[in-house]
C-alpha positions in Angstrom: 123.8 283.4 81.8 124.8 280.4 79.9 123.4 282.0 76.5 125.4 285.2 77.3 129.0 283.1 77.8 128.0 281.2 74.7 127.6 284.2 72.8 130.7 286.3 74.0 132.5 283.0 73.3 131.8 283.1 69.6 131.9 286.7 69.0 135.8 286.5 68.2 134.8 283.5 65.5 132.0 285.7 64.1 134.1 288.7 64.1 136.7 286.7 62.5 134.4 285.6 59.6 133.0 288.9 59.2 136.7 290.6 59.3 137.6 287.7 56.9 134.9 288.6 54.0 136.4 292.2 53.6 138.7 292.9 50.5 142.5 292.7 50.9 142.6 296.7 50.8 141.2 297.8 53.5 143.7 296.6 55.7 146.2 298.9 53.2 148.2 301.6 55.0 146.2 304.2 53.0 143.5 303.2 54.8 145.2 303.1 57.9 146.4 306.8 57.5 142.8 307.3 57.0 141.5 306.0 59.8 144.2 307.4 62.4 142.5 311.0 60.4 139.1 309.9 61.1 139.9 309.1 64.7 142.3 312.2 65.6 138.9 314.6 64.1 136.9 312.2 66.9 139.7 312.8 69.4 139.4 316.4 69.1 135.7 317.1 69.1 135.7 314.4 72.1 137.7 316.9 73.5 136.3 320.0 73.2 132.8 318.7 74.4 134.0 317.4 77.7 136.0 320.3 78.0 133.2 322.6 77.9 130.4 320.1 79.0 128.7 319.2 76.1 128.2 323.0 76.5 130.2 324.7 73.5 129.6 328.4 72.7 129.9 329.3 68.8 133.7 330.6 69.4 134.9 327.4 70.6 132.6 325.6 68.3 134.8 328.2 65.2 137.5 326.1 67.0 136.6 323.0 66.5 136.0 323.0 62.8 139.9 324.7 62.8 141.4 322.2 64.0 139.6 319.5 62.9 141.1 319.2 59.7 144.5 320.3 60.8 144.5 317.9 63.6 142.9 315.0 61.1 145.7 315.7 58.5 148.9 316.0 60.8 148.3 313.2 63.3 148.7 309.8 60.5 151.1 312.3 58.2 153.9 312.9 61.8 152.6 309.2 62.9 154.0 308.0 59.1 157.1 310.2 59.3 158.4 308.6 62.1 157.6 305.1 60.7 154.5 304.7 62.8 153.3 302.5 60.2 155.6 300.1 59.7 154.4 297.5 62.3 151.1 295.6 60.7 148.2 296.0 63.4 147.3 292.8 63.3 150.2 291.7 65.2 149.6 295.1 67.5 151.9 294.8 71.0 152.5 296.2 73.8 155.7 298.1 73.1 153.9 299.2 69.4 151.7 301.0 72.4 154.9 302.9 73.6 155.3 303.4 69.9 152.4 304.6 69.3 152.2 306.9 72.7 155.6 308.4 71.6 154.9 309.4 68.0 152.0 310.8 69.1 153.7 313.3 71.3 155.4 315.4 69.4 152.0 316.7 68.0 150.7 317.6 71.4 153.6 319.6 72.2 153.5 321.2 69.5 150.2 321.9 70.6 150.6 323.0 73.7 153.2 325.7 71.9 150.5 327.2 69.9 148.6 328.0 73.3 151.9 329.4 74.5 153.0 331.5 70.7 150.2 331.8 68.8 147.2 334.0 68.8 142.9 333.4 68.7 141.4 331.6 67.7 144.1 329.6 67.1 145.0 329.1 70.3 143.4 326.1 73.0 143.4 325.5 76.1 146.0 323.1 77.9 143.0 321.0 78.9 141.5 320.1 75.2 145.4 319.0 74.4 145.5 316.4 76.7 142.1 315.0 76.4 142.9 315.0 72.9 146.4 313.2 73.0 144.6 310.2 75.6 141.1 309.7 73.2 143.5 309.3 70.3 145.4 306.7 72.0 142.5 305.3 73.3 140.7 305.1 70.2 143.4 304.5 68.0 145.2 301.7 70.1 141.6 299.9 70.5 141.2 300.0 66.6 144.7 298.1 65.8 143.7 295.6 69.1 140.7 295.2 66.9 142.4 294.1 64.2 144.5 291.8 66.0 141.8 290.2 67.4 139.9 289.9 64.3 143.6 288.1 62.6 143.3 285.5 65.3 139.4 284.7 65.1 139.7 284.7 60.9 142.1 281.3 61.6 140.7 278.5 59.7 138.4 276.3 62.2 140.3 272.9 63.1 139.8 270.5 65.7 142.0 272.2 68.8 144.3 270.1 71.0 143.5 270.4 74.5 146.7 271.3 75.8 148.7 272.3 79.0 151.5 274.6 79.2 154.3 273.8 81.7 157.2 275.8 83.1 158.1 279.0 85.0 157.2 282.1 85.8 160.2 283.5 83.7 158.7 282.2 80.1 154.9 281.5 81.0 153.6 284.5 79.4 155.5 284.7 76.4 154.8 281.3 75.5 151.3 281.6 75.7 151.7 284.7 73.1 153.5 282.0 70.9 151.5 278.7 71.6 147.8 281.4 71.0 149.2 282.0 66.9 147.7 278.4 66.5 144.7 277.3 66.2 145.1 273.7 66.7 145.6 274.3 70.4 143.6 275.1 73.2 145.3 275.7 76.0 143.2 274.4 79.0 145.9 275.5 81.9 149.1 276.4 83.1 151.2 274.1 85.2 154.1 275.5 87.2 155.6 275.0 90.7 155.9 278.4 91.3 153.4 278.4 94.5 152.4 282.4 94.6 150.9 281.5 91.1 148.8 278.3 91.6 145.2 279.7 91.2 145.9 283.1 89.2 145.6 283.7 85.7 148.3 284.8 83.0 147.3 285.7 79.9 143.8 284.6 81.0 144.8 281.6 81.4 144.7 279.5 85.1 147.9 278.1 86.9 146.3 274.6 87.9 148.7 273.8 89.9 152.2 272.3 90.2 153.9 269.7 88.2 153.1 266.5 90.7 149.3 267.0 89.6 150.2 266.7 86.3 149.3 263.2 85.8 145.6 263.6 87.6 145.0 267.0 85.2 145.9 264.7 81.9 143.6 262.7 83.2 140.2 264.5 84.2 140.7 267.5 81.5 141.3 265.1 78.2 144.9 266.4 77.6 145.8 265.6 74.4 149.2 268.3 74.4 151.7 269.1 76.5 154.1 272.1 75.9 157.1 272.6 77.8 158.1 276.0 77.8 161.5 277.0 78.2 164.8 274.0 77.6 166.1 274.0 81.4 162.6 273.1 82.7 163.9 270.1 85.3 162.2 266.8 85.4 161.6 267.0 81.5 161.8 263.3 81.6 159.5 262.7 84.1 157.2 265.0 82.1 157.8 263.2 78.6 157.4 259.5 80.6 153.9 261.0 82.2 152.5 261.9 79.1 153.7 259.0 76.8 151.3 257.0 79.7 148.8 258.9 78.2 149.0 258.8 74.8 150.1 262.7 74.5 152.3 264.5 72.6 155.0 266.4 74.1 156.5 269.6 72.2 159.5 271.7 73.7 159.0 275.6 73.0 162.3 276.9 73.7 163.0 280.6 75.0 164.5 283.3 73.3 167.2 282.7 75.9 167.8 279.1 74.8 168.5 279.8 71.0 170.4 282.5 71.9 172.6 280.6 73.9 173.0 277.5 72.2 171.0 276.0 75.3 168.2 274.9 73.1 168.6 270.6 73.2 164.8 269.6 71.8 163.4 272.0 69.4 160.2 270.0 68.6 157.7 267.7 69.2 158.2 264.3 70.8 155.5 262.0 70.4 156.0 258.0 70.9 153.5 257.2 68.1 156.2 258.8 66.0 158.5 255.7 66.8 156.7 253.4 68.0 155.3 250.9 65.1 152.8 252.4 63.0 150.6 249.6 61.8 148.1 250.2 65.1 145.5 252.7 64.5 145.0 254.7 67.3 142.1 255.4 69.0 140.3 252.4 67.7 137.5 251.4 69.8 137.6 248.4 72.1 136.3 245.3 70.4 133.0 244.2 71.3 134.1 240.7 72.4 136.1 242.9 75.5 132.9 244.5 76.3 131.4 241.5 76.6 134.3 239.5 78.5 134.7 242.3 81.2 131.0 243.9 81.0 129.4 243.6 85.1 132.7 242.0 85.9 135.0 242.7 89.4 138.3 243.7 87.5 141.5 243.3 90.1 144.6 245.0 88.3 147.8 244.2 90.3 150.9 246.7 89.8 148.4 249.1 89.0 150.8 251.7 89.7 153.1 250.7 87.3 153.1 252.5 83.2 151.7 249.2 81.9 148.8 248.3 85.2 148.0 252.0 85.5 147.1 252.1 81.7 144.8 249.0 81.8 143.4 250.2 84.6 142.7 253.3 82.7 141.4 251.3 79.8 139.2 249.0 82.1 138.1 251.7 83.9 136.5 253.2 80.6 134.5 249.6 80.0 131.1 248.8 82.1 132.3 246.8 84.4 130.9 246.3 87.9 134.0 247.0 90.2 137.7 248.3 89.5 140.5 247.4 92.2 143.2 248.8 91.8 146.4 246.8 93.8 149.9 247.9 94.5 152.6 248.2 97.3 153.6 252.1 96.5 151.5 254.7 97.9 152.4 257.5 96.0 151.1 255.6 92.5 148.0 254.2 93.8 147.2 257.8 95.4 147.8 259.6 91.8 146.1 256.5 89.8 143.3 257.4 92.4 143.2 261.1 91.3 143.3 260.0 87.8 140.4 257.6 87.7 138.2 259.1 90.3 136.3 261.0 87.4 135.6 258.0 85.6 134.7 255.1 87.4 132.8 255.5 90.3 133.1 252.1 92.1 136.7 252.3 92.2 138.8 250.5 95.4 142.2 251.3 95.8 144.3 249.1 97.9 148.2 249.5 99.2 149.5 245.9 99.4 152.5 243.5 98.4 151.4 240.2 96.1 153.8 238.3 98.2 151.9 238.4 101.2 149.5 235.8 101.1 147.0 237.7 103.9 146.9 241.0 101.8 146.3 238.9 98.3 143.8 236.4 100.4 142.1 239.5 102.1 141.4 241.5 98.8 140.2 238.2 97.2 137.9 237.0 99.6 136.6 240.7 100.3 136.2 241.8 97.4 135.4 238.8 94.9 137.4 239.4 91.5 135.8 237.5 88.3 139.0 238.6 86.3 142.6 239.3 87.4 145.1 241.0 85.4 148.1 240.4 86.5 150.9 243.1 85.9 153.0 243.6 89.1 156.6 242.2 88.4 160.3 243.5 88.8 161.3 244.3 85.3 164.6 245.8 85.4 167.4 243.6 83.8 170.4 245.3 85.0 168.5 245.5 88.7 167.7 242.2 89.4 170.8 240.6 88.1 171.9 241.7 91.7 168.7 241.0 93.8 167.7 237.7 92.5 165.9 236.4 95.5 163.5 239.5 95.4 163.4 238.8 91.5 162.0 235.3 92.7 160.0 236.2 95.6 157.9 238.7 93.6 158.1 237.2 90.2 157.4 233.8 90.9 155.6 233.5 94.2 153.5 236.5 94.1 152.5 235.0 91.2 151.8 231.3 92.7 149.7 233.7 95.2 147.6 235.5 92.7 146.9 232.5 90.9 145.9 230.3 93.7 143.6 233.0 95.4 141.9 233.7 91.9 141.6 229.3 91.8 140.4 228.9 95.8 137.6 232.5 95.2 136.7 231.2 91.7 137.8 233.7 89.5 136.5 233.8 85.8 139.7 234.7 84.0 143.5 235.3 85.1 145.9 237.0 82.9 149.5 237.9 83.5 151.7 240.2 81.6 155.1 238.8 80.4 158.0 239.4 78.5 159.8 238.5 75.3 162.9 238.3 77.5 161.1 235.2 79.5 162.0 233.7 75.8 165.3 231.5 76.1 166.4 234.2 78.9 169.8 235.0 79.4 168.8 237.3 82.5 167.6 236.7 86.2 164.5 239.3 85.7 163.6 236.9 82.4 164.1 233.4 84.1 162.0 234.5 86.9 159.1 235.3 84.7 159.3 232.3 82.7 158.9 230.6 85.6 156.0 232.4 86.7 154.6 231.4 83.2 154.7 227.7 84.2 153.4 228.2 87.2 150.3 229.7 85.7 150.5 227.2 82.6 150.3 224.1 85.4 147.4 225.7 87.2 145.3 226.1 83.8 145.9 222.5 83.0 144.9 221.4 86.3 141.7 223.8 87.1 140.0 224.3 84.4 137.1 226.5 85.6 139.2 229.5 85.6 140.9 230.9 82.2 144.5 231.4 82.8 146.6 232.8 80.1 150.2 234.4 79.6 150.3 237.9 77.2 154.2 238.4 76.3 155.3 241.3 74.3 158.7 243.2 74.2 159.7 247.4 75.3 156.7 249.7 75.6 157.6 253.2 74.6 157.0 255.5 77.3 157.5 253.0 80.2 159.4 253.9 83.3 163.0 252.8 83.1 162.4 252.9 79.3 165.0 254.1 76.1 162.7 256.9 75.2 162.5 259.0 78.4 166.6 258.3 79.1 167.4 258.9 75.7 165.4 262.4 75.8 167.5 263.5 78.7 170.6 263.1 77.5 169.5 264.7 74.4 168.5 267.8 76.5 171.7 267.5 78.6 173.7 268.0 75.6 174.2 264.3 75.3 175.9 262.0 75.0 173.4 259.3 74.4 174.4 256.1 75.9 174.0 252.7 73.7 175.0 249.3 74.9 176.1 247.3 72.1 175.5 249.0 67.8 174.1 245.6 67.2 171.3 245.6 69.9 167.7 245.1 68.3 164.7 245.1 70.3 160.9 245.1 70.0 158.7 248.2 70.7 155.1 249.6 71.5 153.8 251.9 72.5 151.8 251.1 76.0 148.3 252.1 74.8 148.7 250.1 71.9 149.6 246.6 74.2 147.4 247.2 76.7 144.6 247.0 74.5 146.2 243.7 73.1 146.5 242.6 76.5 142.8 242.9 76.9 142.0 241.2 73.6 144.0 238.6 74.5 142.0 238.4 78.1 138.8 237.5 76.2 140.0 234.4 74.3 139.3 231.5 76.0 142.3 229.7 77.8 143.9 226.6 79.8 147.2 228.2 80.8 148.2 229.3 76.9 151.0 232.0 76.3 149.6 234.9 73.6 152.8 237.0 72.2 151.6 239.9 70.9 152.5 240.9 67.0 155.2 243.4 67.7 156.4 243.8 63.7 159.9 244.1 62.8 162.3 244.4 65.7 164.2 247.6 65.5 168.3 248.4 65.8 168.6 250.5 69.2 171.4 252.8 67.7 169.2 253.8 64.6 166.3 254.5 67.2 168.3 256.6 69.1 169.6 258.7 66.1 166.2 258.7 64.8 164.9 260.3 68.0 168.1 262.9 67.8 166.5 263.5 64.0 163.3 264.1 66.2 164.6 266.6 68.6 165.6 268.9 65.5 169.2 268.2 66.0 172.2 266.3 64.1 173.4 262.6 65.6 177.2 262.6 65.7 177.4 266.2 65.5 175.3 268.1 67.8 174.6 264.8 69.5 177.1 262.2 69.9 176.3 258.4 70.9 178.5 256.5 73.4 178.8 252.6 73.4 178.8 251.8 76.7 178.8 248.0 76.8 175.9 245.3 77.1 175.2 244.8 80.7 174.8 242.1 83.1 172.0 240.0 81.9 171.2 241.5 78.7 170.7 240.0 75.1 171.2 241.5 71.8 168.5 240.4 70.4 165.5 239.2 72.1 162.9 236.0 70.6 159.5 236.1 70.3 159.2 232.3 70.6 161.7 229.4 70.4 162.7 228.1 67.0 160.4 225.0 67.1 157.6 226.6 68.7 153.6 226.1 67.1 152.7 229.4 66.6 149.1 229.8 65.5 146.5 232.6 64.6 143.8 233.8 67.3 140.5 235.5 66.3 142.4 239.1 67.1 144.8 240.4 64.5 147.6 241.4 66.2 147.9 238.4 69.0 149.4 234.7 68.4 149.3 232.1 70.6 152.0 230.4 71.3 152.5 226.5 72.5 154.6 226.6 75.3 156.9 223.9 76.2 154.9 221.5 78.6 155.3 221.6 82.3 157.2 218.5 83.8 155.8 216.8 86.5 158.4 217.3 89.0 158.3 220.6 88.8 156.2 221.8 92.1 159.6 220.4 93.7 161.4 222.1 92.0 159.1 225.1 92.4 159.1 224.4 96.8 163.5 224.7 96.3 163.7 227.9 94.5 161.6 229.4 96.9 163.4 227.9 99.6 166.6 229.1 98.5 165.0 233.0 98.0 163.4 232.8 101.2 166.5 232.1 102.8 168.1 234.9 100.7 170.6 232.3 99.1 173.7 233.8 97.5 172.8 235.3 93.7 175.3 232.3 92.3 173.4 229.7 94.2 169.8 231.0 92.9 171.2 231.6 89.1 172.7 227.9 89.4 169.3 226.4 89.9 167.6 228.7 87.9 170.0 226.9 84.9 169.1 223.8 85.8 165.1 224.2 85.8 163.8 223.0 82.6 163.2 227.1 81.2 166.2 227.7 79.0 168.4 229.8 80.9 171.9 231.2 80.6 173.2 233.1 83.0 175.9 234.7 79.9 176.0 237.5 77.2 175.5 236.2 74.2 177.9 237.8 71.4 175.7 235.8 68.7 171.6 236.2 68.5 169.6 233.1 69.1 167.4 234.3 66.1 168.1 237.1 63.9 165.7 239.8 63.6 165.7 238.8 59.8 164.5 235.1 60.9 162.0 236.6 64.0 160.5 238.7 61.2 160.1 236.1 58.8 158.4 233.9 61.4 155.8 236.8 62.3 155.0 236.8 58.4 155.1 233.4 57.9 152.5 232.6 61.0 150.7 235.9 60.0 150.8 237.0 56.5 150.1 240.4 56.4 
C-alpha cells in the first residue's frame, strides 16, 4: 500500500515533466479545435454502441460514419463561434464547465430537430443525442482538467513551506485555489472555528481544528507558514504574536470582498526576521559547548508559559537532556506548552505553580532535582507595574531570592535568569525591580561558588506578548491609527528565537554571579519601525496609515542603555554575548533587601516602595527623562568599540 500512495503521489510530478517536454504548439487552439473533433467522433460512436449494445446492424453502422464527420467538424467550429475557446485549459474552472455545457447545447438541439424534420438516414434517435452531448462533456471536460493538472505538476520543484491556512468558511475554499498556484507551499491543514467543519476536508484538504490549537499544530506539524485568509479574520494579532513564537511567517490573503471594499489593511507577508536585526543567521545549529553544558542534565525553565520561557523550553527540549520541567502559575500556557512539546521530549514534567511560594519552588526542587535553572518568570510590563509595585517586588525580586536559594540548598549546577536592558540605570518600577533581582543573584554567586549563577540582559524581542509588532499590526488592520509615544523613542530589538539561543550560550560560560548583555546591534527609532512595518503591510504611512503620538508613559525611557558609561565591558568565547562588570554588591544590602520586602509584603503605598527603591544603591529615578542617558550614536559606538565587527 505504501508503494501504491508513493506512486499516485508522484504521478502529477511525472505527468508534469512529461507534459513539460512537449512543444509550445500543442497546447495551440488549432490543436484544441482538433481535439474537441477527435473527441465529438468518440462521443458519437460511444453513443451509438451503447445505444444498440455493442450490437449495431449495417444501417445504423451507414449512420455512424454520417455523422461522424459532421458531428467532428461542427462541435469545435459552434464551440469557437461562441468564443468557447477563449478561456486557456490550463486554468480550466468550474463555471468554464457551465461554459462548456452551454455551448455545447445548441448542437444537440439542433440535433434532436433533425429527428423531428429531417428524413433517413439522416435521422437518430433521441437516445444517441443525449449520450452523445454527456460523453462529449465528459471527455472533453476531463481533457482540459488534464491539462490543468499537468500546468500545476510542470511548476519548477522548490523546497515547499509547510503551511496552514486560517479563516472561515466564507473564503476557505477560494483561498486554497489561490494559495495551490504556488509551489513553494504545502498546505498541511485548515484551521477555522467553524465547529461543523473540524474533521472534513475542502479542497482535499483537512480542517484540524479551531484557532486555540493553533499553537500545538505549529508545533507537532513543522509549520513554517501561516496564511490568513480573508482581512476581518478576529484575533489576527493573537495569530501574528503565535507564530512570531515560532519563527513563522505570517501572510494576509485578502478576499475579493476586501479589495473591493477598501477593507483590505495588510496585503502581504509579515515576518519578524524582516525587522528584526539581520546579522543572526537563522537556523544555525546549537553550539556544541550547549550540547555539552545541558547534555543528561534536569532542565527547570520558570515562566515557561511566557514568549521568551516557552521558546527555550522549545529549544531545550530539542537538546539531549535527561529531564525538562516546565514551571508557571497559568494553566492555560503550561497546558498548550504541554501540547506543543509532548512530541518531542518525552520526559517532560509540567508543573502549575507561583516562584513566590517558597513550598511550591522547595517542592519542585527537592522532587525533582534540577542541575540547571533558567530563570524567566518576571512581570515585564512598564506601564503595568508602575501601579502594582509591591507585586513588581514580590515576583521580581523574591521569587527570585526563592529560585536562587532552592537551586543553592538542592545543589544546582548552573542558574540563569533573564533580564532587561531597562534594569540599566532604570527609570521604571518593572526595571528597578529586576535590577534588584540581579544583585540578589550577583551576592549569591560571590558567596557559593559551587553553583554558576549568571544574569543574560537583552532589550524588546519581536513577537513577544505585550510587544510593538503584534499592537502595531492591529492597528494597521483596524485602519489605524498607529500609536507612538514619543518620535524620539529608540529601542533595541530581536527577535525571540534569536535571544533565546543567546540566552543558552550564555548558560554555558562559566560564572560567579556575572551579567552577559547580549549584542543587540544598532538600536532602532520606534517611529521609523512603525512606518517601516506600514511599508510591510503594502500600504502608505501618513496616508493610508496615519501615526499618533500619544505621549511617553509612566516609567518609560527614550532611550534605553546597554550598560552604564563606566562599565568594563569584555568579549566572551560566543560572538554575539558580552559580559558585563556589574557594579559590586554592598554589604548592607540583605538589610536592605529584608525592608523592601517588608514594605511589599505589607502592600506599602506605590510612593513609599518607589522612595526606597531610589535610595537602594541601583540607579533609579522614578522620572521621564526628556534627555537620553546615552545616545544610540554613543551605545553603538560602545558595541563596536568592545566588539569590532
Amino acid at each position: 500500500m505504501a508503494e501504491v500512495g508513493a506512486v499516485l503521489t508522484t504521478m502529477p510530478r511525472r505527468l508534469g515533466n512529461v507534459i513539460g517536454s512537449v512543444p509550445a504548439w500543442v497546447f495551440s487552439r488549432g490543436v484544441q479545435l482538433l481535439l474537441d473533433g477527435v473527441i465529438a467522433a468518440v462521443a458519437m460512436i460511444l453513443a451509438f454502441l451503447l445505444r444498440f449494445e455493442f450490437n449495431i446492424r449495417p444501417a445504423e453502422a451507414h449512420k455512424i460514419w454520417l455523422w461522424i464527420p459532421i458531428i467532428a467538424l461542427l462541435r469545435p467550429l459552434i464551440l469557437l463561434a461562441l468564443n468557447g475557446y477563449d478561456a486557456p485549459w490550463r486554468f480550466f474552472h468550474l463555471r468554464d464547465q457551465i461554459r462548456l455545457l452551454l455551448h455545447a447545447l445548441p448542437l444537440s438541439i439542433a440535433l434532436c430537430a433533425t429527428r423531428l424534420f429531417a428524413r433517413p438516414p439522416l435521422t437518430i434517435p433521441f437516445s444517441i443525442v443525449i449520450l452523445e452531448f454527456g460523453g462529449f462533456l465528459v471527455f472533453a471536460s476531463g481533457m482540459r482538467v488534464l491539462r490543468r493538472i499537468s500546468y500545476h505538476a510542470v511548476r519548477p520543484a522548490v523546497r515547499s513551506l509547510n503551511t496552514l491556512l486560517v479563516g472561515n468558511d466564507s473564503f476557505l475554499a477560494s483561498a486554497i485555489r489561490h494559495v495551490e498556484l504556488y509551489g513553494d507551499v504545502k498546505l498541511v491543514g485548515l484551521i477555522t472555528d467553524e465547529p461543523l467543519l473540524v474533521g472534513r476536508r475542502i479542497c482535499g484538504i483537512r480542517v484540524l481544528g479551531a484557532l486555540s490549537l493553533l499553537p500545538k499544530l505549529m508545533a507537532s506539524l513543522g509549520v513554517e507558514l501561516v496564511i490568513v485568509s480573508g482581512a476581518d479574520i478576529p484575533r489576527i494579532g493573537e495569530i501574528i504574536e503565535k507564530a512570531a513564537q515560532f519563527g513563522a511567517q505570517v501572510r494576509i490573503l485578502p478576499s475579493t470582498r476586501d479589495l473591493i471594499s477598501g477593507d483590505v489593511r495588510v496585503s502581504r507577508r509579515v515576518e519578524v526576521s524582516e525587522i528584526g536585526p539581520r546579522r543572526f543567521e537563522k537556523g544555525t545549529a546549537v553550539d556544541a559547548r550547549v550540547v555539552k553544558c545541558l547534555s543528561d542534565r534536569v532542565v527547570l525553565v520558570t515562566g515557561a508559559g511566557g514568549s521568551i520561557g516557552s521558546e527555550i523550553a522549545r529549544q531545550v527540549s530539542k537538546l539531549p537532556i535527561s529531564k525538562l520541567i516546565i514551571f508557571d502559575h497559568d494553566e492555560n500556557s503550561i497546558f498548550e506548552l504541554t501540547g506543543q512539546l509532548q512530541g518531542i521530549k518525552k520526559n517532560l514534567v509540567p508543573i502549575v505553580g507561583d516562584i513566590r511560594n517558597e513550598a511550591a519552588v522547595r517542592a519542585t526542587f527537592a522532587h525533582h532535582q534540577p542541575q540547571v535553572v533558567l530563570h524567566a518568570a518576571a512581570y515585564k510590563h512598564v506601564p503595568v507595574m508602575e501601579n502594582n509595585c509591591c507585586e513588581a517586588v514580590l515576583n521580581n525580586v523574591f521569587g527570585t531570592r526563592q529560585l536562587v536559594d532552592a537551586a543553592i540548598e538542592f545543589g544546582c549546577e548552573r542558574f540563569v535568569m533573564i533580564s532587561t536592558d531597562k534594569a540599566v540605570q532604570a527609570s521604571s518600577v518593572m526595571g528597578a525591580t529586576k535590577r534588584v533581582a540581579e544583585m540578589v543573584v550577583q551576592a549569591r554567586g560571590a558567596e557559593h561558588l559551587s553553583t554558576n549563577f549568571a544574569c543574560v540582559r537583552f532589550g524588546n524581542v519581536l513577537g513577544s506578548r505585550g510587544s510593538v509588532v503584534p499592537i502595531f499590526l492591529r492597528q494597521i488592520a483596524a485602519g489605524g491609527p498607529v500609536t507612538i509615544t514619543h518620535e524620539a523613542m529608540t529601542r533595541y530589538f530581536m527577535t525571540i528565537p534569536q535571544a533565546v539561543q543567546l540566552v543558552l550560550q550564555a548558560a554555558s560560560l562559566a560564572s560567579n554571579g556575572d551579567v552577559y548583555m547580549l549584542d543587540m546591534g544598532d538600536p532602532v527609532k520606534i517611529i521609523d519601525f512603525a512606518k517601516e512595518l506600514i511599508r510591510l503591510s503594502g500600504l502608505r504611512p501618513g496616508e493610508d496609515i496615519q501615526i499618533k503620538l500619544i505621549g511617553t508613559r509612566p516609567g518609560e525611557k527614550l532611550h534605553e542603555q546597554l550598560w552604564l558609561d563606566d562599565a568594563n565591558v569584555t568579549l566572551t568565547d560566543f560572538q554575539y554575548v558580552l559580559r558585563v562588570q556589574a557594579e559590586t554588591v554592598p554589604a548592607d544590602f540583605d538589610r536592605a533587601l529584608e525592608r523592601l520586602e517588608e514594605l511589599a509584603t505589607n502592600r506599602s503605598s506605590s510612593k513609599d516602595v518607589k522612595d526606597f527603591l531610589r535610595k537602594m544603591p541601583i540607579g533609579y529615578e522614578q522620572k521621564i527623562q526628556p534627555q537620553s542617558l546615552v545616545t544610540p550614536e554613543l551605545s553603538s559606538s560602545l558595541v563596536k568599540a568592545h566588539y569590532p565587527q
